[in-house]
N, C-alpha and C positions, 0 to 999 in steps of 0.2 A: 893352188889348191882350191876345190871349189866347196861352196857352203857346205852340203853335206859332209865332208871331209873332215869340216872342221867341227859340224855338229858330231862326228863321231870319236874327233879326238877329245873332244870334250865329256863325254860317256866313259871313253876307255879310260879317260884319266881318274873321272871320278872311280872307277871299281879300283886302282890303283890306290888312290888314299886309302881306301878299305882298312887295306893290311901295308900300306908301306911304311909302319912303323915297326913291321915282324921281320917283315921277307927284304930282302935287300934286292930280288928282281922287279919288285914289284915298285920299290922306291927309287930304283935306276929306270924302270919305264915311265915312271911317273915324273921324273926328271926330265927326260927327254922331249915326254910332249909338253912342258911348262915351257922349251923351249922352242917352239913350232908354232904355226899357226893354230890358234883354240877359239873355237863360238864362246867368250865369258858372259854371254846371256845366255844359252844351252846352258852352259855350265849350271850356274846358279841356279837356272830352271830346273832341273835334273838333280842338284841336290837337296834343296827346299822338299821335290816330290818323294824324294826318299828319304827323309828326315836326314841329311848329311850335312845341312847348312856348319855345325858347328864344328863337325871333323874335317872337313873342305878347309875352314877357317885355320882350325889350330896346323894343318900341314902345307900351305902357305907362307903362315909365319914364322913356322920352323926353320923352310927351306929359301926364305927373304925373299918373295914371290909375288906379295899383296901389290905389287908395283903395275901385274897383271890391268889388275880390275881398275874401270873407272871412279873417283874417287867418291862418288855415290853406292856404287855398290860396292866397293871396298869399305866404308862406314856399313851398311846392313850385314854383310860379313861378318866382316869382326865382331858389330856388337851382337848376333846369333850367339859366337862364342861366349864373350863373358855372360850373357842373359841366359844362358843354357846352365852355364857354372852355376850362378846364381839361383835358379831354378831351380835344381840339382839340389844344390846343398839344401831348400827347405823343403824339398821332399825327401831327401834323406832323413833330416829331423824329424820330422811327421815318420817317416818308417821309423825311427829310431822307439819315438814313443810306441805306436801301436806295440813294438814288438816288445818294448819295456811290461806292457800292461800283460799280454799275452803270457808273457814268462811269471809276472806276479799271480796269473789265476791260474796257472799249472799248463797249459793250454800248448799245444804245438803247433805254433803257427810259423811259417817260413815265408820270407820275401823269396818273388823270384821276379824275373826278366829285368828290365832295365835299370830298377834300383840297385841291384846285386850286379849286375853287367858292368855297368859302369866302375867299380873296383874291381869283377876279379880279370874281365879281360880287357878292359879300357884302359887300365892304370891311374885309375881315379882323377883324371883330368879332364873331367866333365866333358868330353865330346859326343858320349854317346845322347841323345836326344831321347827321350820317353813322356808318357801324358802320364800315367795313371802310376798308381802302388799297387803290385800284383802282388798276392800273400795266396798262398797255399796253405788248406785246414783238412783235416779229415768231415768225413761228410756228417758224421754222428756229432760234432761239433757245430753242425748247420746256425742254432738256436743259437749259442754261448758266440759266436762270432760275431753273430748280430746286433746279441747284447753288450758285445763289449766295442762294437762301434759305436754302436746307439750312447754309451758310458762315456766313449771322449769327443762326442758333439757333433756323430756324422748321423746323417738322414738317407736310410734305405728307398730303392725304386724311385729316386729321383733323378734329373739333368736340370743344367743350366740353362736357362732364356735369357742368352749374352743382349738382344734386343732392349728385355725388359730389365736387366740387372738381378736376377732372381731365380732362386731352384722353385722349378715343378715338381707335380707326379710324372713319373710315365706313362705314356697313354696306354688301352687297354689293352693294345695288341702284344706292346712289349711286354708287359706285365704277363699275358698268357703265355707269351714263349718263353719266359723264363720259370713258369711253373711248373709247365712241358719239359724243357730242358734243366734239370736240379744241378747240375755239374756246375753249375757257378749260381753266385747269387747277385738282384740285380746290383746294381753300381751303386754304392756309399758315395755321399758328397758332403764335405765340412766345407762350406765358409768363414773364409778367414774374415779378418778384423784388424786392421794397420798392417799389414801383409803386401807385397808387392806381386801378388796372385791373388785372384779372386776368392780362389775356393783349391781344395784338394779331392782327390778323385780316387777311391777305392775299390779293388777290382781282386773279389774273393772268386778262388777255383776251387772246387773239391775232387779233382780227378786229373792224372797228366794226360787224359786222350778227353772224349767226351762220355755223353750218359749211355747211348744207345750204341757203342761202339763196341766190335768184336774184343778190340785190342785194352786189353783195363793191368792193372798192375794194383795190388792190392796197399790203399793207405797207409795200414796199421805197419808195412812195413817200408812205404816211401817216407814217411815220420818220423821210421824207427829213428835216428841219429843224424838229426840235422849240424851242419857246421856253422861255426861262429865266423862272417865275413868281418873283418877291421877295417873299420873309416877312421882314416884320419882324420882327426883336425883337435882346437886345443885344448879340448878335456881330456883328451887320450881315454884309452880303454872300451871306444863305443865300438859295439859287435851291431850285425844284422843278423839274424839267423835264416840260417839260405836250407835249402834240400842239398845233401851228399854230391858230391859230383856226377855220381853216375845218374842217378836220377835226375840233376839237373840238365846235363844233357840232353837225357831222354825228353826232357818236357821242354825243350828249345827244339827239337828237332820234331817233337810230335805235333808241337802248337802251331809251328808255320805249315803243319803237312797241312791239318784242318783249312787253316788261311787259304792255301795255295789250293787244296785239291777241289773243294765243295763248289760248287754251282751258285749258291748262293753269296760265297763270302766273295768269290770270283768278281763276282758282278757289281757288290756293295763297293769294296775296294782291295786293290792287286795288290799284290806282298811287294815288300820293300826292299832294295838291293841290300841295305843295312839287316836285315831281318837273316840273309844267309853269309851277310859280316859275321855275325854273331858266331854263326855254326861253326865256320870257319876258327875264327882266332879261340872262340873256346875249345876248340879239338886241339889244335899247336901249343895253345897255353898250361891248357889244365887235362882235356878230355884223354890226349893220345897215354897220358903216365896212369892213367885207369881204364887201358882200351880192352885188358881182357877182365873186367867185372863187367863194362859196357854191352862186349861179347856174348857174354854170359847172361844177362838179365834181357835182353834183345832174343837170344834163343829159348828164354825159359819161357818167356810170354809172347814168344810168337807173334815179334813185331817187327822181324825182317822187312815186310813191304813198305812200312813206312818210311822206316827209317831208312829203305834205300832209296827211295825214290826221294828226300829231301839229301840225303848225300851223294847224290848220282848228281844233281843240281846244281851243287853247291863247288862240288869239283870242278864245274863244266863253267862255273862261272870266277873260280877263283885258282884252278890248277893247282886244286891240295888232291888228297889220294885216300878221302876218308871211307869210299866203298871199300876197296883193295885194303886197306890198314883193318877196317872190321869183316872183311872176309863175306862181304855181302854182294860177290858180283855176279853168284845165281838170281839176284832180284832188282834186274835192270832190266828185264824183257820190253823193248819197244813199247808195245801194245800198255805197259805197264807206267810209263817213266811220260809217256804225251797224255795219260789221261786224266780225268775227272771227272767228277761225280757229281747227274742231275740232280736236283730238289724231289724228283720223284723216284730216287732211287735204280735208276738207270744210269749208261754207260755215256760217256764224252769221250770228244778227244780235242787237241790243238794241237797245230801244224811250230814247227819252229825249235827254235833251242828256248833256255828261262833267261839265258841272256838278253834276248830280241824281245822276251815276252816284259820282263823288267823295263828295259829303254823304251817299249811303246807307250802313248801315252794312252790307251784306250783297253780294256781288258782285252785280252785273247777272245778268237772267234774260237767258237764251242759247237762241237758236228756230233751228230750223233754214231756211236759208236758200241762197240761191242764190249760188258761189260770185263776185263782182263779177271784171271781166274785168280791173280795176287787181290783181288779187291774183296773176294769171298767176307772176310771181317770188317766191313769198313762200316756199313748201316750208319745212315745216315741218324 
């Protein structure tokens, strides 16, 4: 078998851990190449690049595997795992408070993406990988969210200078695109204090699409009834409070569209194989037993294109059937499904599947193209 072969059993394998703790083809294919020729520095390269180091890990040592790896990078493995756990669990605390403080000043605030992922479609066993605490607020709450980060010790418009040891401002330009763009506010950062992390990193959205986009769905009723997520561990009784499932959905499926479609975010950095893990195991898990409210709120607001074109994706890379189950396969038109969207509001396109475009290590070549007539809502 020759190097690329093996560079590509090492790709296939890793989209296999994905889900081979759902699907059982997926964990007998993933079987099969564990026993064949595999690049295990592809490997690791390839999951590191898609934050997979720690699901890589934990399915491994499920399946007595780690025998693989050289015993160098068998120790960086494994320890991604527990260090991810561990990471994990004190950004869950950190979610836990905000959302404690939130609920004491009457406030609707919801976690969402990977603090909430990690329990309702990971199974709380810490593999899913995430940086930030994403909270969703309604936008007329702008002020009082700010104030009540500013209350448990985090500093607005700032980042870290890992160099210097120390949070900045951000400079002037971020600062003007985020006044430009209101649909989030900029990045909250608290430094710890005797903490095995430097600092914790908060990341407010006031919208599931963005500010200038056709496609919006209205707060007052993505808020209306947030659900109570359970974390375990030994105080019992700790909730997160997440967005409803159907809106969570929607806002997994609309946030990698932005990642994946824009010209701009294209070129900062490519969306992550784990990013349409997500889509995936939350449709099998939680999404497909509310697929006609999904249906329904997807036709009320006139978000068909997005949403197929990240389910058209997502199928293509993991052989689930979530176009067809939502009854979205009038919006997969070619022209619609390879394109993207310039910074000046014009048409792209890229050659390829998002499988190819995922495993390259370089963003997609981007041609200019005609803009498709499903992008009519998209504005940049």
């Amino acid at each position: 078998m020759t190097e690329r072969s093996e560079r590509e059993n090492a790709w296939r394998l890793l989209g296999h851990v994905c889900t081979a703790d759902l699907d059982p083809r997926a964990a007998a294919a993933a079987a099969e190449l564990l026993s064949g020729p595999l690049d295990v520095d592809e490997l690791i390269s390839q999951a590191a690049r898609h934050a997979l180091l720690p699901a890589l890990a934990a399915h491994v040592i499920e399946v007595e595997r780690t025998d693989l790896f050289p015993l160098e990078l068998r120790r960086h493995l494994i320890d991604s795992l527990y260090w991810n756990r561990h990471k994990t669990a004190l950004a869950t605390a950190e979610a836990l408070r905000i959302g404690a403080a939130a609920d004491a000043s009457g406030m609707s605030l919801a976690c969402t993406k990977g603090v909430v992922c990690q329990f309702t479609t990971y199974g709380g066993r810490g593999v899913r990988a995430f940086g930030d605490i994403d909270l969703m607020a309604h936008p007329d709450d702008r002020e009082k969210v700010a104030a009540l980060l500013g209350d448990l010790g985090y500093s607005g418009a700032v980042t870290y200078d890992h160099k210097a040891g120390r949070v900045v401002e951000l400079g002037r330009a971020d600062k003007a695109l985020y006044r430009l763009h209101r649909d989030h506010l900029p990045h909250f950062l608290r430094v710890t204090e005797g903490e095995s992390i430097p600092f914790h990193v908060v990341d407010v959205a006031f919208s599931l699409t963005w500010q200038t986009s056709g496609w919006q769905l209205p707060m007052d009723e993505v808020l209306a009834d947030l659900e109570q997520v359970a974390v375990p561990g030994p105080s019992g009784g700790d909730v997160l409070p997440a967005l409803a499932v159907p809106y969570d959905f929607l806002f997994l499926v609309l946030h990698l569209f932005r990642e994946a479609w824009f010209q701009r975010t294209i070129l900062k950095k490519n969306v992550r194989l784990g990013q349409f893990a997500d889509i995936c195991r939350f449709w099998w898990l939680r999404g497909r037993d509310h697929a006609a409210e999904i249906s329904r709120l997807v036709a009320a607001h006139g978000l068909q294109p997005p949403i197929a074109w990240v389910c058209h994706h997502t199928d293509a890379v993991f052989g689930s059937a979530l176009v067809a189950e939502l009854g979205l396969d009038g919006y997969v038109a070619e022209d619609w499904v390879n394109s993207a969207g310039a910074t000046d509001g014009s048409g792209l396109a890229w050659r390829g599947s998002m499988r190819d475009r995922l495993r390259d290590r370089v963003p997609p070549q981007l041609t200019a193209a005609p803009l498709p007539s499903l992008a009519r809502a998209v504005r940049a």
